[in-house]
KOLDRENRO-190350 format. One record per residue: residue in three letters; residue number from 1; x, y, z of N, C-alpha, C in turn. Coordinates in Angstrom, 2 decimals. Layout:
<marlums>
residu: ALA num: NUM n_X: X n_Y: Y n_Z: Z ca_X: X ca_Y: Y ca_Z: Z c_X: X c_Y: Y c_Z: Z
...
</marlums>
This chain:
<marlums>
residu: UNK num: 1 n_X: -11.65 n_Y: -5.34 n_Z: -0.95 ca_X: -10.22 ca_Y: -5.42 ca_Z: -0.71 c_X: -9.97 c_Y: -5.86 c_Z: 0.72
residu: UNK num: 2 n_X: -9.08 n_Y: -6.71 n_Z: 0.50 ca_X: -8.92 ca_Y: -6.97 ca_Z: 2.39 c_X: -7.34 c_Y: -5.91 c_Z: 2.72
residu: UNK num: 3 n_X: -7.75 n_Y: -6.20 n_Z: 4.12 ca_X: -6.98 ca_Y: -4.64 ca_Z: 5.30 c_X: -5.69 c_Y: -5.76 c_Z: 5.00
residu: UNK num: 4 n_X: -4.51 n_Y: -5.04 n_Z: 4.85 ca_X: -3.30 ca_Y: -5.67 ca_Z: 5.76 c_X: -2.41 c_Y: -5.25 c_Z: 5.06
residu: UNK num: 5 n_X: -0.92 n_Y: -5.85 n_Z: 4.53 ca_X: 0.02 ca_Y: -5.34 ca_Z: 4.43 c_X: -0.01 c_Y: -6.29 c_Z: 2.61
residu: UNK num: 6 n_X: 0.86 n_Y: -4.93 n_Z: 1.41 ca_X: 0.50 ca_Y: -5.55 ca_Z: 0.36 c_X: 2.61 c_Y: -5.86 c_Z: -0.44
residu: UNK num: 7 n_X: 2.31 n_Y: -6.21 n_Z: -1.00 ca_X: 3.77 ca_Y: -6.33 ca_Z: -1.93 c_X: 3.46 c_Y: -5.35 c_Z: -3.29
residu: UNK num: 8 n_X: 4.60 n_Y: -4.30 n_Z: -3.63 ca_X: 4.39 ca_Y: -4.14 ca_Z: -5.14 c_X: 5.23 c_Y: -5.01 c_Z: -5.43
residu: UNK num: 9 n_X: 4.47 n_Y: -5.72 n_Z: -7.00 ca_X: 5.36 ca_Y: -6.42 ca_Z: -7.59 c_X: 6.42 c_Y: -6.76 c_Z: -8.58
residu: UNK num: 10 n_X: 6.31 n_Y: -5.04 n_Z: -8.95 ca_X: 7.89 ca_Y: -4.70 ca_Z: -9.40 c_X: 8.94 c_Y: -4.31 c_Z: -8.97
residu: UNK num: 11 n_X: 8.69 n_Y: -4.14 n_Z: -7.03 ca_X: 10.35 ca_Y: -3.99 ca_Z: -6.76 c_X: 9.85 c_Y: -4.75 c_Z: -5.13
residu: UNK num: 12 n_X: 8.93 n_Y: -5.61 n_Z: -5.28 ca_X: 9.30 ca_Y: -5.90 ca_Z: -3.56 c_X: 9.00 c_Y: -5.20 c_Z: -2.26
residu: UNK num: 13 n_X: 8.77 n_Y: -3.89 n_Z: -2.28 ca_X: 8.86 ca_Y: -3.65 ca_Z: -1.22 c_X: 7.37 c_Y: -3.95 c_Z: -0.69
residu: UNK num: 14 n_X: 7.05 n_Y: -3.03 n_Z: 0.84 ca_X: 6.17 ca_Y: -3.46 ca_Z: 1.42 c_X: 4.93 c_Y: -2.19 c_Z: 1.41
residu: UNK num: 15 n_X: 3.85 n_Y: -2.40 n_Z: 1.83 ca_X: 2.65 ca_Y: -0.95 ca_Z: 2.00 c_X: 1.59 c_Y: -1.67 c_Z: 2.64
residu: UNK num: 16 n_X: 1.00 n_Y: -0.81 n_Z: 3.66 ca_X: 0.14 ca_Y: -1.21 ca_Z: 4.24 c_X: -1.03 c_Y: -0.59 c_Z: 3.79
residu: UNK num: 17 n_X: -2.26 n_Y: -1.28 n_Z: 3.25 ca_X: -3.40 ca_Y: -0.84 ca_Z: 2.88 c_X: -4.23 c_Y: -0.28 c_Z: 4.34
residu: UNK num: 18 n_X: -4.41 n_Y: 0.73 n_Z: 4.30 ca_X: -5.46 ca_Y: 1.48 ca_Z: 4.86 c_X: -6.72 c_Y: 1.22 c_Z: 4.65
residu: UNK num: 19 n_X: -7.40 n_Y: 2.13 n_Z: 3.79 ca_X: -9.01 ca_Y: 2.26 ca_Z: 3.53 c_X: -8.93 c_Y: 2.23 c_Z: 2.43
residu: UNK num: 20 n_X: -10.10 n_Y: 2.41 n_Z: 1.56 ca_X: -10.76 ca_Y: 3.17 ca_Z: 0.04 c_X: -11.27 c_Y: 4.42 c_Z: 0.31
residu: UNK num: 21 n_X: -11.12 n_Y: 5.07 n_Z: -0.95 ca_X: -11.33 ca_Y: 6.33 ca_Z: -0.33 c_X: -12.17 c_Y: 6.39 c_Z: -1.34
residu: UNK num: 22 n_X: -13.37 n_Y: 7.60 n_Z: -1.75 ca_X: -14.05 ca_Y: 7.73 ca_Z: -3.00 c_X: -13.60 c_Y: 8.98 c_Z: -3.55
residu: UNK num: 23 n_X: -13.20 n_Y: 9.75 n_Z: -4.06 ca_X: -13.86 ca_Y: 11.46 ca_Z: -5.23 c_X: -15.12 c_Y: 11.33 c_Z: -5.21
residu: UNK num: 24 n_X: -15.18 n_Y: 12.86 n_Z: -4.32 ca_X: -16.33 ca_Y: 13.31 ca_Z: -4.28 c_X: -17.39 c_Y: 13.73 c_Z: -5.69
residu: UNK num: 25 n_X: -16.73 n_Y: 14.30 n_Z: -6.52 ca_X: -17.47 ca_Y: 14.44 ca_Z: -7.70 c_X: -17.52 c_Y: 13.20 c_Z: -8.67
residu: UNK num: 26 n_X: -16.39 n_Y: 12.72 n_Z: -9.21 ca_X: -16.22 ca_Y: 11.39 ca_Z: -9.74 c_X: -16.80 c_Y: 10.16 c_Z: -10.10
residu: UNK num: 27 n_X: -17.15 n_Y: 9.81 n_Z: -8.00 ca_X: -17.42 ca_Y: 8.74 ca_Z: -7.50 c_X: -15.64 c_Y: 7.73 c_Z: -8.14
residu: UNK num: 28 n_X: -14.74 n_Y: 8.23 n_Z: -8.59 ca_X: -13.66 ca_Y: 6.99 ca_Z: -9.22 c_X: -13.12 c_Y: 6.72 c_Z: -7.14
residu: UNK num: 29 n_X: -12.82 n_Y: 5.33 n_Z: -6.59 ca_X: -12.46 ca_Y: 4.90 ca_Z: -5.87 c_X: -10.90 c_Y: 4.91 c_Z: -6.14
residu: UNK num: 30 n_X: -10.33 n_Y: 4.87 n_Z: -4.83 ca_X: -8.87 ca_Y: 5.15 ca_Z: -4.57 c_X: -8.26 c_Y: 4.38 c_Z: -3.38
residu: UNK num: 31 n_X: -7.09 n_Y: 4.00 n_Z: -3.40 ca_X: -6.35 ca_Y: 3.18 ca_Z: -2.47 c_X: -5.77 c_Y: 3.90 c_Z: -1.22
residu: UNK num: 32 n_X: -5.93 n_Y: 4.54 n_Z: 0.03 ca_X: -4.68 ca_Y: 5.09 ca_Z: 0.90 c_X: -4.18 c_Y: 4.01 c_Z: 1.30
residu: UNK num: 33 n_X: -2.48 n_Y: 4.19 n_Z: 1.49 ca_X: -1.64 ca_Y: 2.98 ca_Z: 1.83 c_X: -0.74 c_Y: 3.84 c_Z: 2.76
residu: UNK num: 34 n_X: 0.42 n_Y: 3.07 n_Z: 3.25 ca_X: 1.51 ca_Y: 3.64 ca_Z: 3.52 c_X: 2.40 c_Y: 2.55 c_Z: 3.71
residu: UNK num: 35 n_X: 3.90 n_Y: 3.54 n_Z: 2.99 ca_X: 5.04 ca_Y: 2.61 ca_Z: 2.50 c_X: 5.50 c_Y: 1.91 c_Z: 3.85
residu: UNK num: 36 n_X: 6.27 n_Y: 1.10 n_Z: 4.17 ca_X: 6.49 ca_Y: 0.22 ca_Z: 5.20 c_X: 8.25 c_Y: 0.70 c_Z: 5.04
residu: UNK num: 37 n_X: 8.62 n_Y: 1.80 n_Z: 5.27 ca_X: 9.70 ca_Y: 1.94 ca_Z: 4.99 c_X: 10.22 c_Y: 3.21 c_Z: 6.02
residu: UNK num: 38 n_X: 11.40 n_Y: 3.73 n_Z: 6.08 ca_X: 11.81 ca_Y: 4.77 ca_Z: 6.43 c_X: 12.77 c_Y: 5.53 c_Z: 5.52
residu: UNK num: 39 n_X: 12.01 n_Y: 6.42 n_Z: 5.03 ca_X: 13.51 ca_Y: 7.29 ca_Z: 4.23 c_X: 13.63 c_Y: 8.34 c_Z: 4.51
residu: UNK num: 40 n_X: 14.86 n_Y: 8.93 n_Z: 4.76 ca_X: 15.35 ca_Y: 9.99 ca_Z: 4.77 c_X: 15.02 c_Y: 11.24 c_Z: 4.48
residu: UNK num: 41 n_X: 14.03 n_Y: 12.01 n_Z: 3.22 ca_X: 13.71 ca_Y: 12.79 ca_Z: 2.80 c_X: 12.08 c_Y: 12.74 c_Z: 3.85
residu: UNK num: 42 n_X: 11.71 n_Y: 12.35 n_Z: 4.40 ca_X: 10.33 ca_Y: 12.01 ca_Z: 5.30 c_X: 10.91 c_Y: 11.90 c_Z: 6.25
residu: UNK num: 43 n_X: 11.94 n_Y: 12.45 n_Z: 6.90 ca_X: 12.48 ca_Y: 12.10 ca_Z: 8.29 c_X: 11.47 c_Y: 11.39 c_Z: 9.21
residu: UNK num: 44 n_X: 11.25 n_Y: 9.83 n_Z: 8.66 ca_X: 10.55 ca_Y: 8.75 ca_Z: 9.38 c_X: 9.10 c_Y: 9.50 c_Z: 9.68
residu: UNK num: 45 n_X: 9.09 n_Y: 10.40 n_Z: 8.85 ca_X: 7.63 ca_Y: 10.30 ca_Z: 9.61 c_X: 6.45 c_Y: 9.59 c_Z: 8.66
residu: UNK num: 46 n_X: 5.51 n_Y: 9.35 n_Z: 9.19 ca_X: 4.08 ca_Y: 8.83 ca_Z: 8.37 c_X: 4.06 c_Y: 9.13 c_Z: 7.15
residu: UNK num: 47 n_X: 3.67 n_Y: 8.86 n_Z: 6.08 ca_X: 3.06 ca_Y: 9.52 ca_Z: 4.35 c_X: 2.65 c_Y: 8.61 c_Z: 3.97
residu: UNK num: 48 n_X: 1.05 n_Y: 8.96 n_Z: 4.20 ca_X: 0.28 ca_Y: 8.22 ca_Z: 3.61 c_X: -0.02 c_Y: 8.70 c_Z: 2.42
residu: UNK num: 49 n_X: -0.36 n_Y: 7.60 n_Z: 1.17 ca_X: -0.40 ca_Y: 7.67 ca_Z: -0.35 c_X: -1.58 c_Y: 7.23 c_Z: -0.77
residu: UNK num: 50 n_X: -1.96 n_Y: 7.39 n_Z: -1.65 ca_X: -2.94 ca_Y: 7.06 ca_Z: -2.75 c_X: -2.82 c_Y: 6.92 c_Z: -3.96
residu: UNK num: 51 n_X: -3.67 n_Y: 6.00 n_Z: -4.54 ca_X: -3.69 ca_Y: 5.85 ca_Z: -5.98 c_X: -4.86 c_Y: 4.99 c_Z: -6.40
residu: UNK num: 52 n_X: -5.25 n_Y: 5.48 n_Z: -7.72 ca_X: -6.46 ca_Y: 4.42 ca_Z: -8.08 c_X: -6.93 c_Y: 3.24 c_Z: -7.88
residu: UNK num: 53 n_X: -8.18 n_Y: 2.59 n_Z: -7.27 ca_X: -7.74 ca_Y: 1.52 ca_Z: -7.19 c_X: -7.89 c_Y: 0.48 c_Z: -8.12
residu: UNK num: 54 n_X: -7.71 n_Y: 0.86 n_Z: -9.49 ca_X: -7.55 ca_Y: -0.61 ca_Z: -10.17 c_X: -6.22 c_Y: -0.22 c_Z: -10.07
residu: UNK num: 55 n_X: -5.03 n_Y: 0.66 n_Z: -10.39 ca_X: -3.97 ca_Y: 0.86 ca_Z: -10.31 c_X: -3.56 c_Y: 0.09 c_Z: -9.65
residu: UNK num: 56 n_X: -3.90 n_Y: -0.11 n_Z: -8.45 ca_X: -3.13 ca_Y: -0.58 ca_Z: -7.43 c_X: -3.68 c_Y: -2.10 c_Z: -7.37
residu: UNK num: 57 n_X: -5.05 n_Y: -2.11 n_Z: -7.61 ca_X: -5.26 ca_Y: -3.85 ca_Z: -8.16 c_X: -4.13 c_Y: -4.70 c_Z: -8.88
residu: UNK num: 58 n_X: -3.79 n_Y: -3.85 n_Z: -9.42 ca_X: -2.95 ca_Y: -4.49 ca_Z: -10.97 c_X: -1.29 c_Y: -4.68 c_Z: -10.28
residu: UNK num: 59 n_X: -1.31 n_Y: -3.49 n_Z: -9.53 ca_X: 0.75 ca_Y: -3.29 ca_Z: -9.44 c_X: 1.07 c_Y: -4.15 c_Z: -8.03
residu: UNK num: 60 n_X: -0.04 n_Y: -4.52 n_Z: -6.73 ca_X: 0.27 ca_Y: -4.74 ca_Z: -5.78 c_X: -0.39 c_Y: -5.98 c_Z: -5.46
residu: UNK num: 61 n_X: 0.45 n_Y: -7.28 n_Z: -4.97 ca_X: -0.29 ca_Y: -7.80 ca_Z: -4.17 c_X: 0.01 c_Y: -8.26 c_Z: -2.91
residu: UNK num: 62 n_X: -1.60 n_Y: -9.13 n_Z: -1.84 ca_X: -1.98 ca_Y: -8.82 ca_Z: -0.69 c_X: -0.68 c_Y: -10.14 c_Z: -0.12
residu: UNK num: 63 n_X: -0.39 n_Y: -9.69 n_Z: 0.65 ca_X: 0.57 ca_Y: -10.68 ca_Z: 1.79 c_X: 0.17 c_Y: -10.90 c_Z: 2.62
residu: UNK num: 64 n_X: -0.58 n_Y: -10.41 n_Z: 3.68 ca_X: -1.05 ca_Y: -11.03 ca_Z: 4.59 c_X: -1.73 c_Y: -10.02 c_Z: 5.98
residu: UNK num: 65 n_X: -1.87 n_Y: -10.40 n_Z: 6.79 ca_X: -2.95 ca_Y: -9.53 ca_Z: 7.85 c_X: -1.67 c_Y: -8.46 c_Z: 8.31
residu: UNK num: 66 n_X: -0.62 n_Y: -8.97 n_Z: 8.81 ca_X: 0.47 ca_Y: -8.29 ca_Z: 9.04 c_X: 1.99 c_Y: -8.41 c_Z: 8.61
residu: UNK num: 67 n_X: 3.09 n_Y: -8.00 n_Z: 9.09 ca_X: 4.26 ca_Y: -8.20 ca_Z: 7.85 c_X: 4.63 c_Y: -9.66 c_Z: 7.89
residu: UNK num: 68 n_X: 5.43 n_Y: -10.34 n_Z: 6.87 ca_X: 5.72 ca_Y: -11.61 ca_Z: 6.48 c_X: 6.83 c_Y: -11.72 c_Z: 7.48
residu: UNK num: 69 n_X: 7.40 n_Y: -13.02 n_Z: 7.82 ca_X: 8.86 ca_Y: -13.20 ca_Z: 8.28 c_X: 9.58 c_Y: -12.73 c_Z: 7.65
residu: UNK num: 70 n_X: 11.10 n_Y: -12.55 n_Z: 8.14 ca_X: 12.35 ca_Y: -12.95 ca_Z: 7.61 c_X: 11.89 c_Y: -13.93 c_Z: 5.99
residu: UNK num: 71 n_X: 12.28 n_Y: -14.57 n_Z: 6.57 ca_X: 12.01 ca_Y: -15.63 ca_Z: 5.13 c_X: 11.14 c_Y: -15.39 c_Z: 4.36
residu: UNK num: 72 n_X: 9.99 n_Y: -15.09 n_Z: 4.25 ca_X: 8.91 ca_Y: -14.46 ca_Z: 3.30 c_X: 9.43 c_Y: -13.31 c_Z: 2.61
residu: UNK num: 73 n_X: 10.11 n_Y: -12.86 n_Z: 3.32 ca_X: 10.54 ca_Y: -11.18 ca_Z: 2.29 c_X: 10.83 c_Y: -11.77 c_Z: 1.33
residu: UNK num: 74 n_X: 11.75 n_Y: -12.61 n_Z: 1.20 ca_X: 13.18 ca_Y: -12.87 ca_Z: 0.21 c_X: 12.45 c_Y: -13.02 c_Z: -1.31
</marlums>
């Protein structure tokens, strides 16, 4: 997986890929990200997330090393 900032592609917004993480018993691999956002209920602070990573293979993709322009959002 490459490092940088990803799109989900059912609503647009933005997440920055972190690392992979593994389960220790498992071995199943996992995504930490964090949303590129500020909301209210997180009074701006950090929350970093996870989720499987084919999950996130499938729902997100990569944009680029860092965030897009103006114009790229759209």
């Amino acid at each position: 997986m490459r490092i940088g900032v990803y799109r989900k592609k059912r609503t647009g917004k933005l997440y920055q890929f972190l690392l992979l993480a593994r389960e220790h018993y498992t071995g199943q691999q996992a995504v930490i990200y964090i949303p590129l956002r500020v909301e209210e209920e997180w009074a701006g602070t950090v929350r970093p997330c996870y989720i499987a990573r084919g999950d996130f293979e499938s729902k997100f993709e990569y944009v680029g090393e860092g965030l897009p322009t103006p114009v790229e959002r759209q």
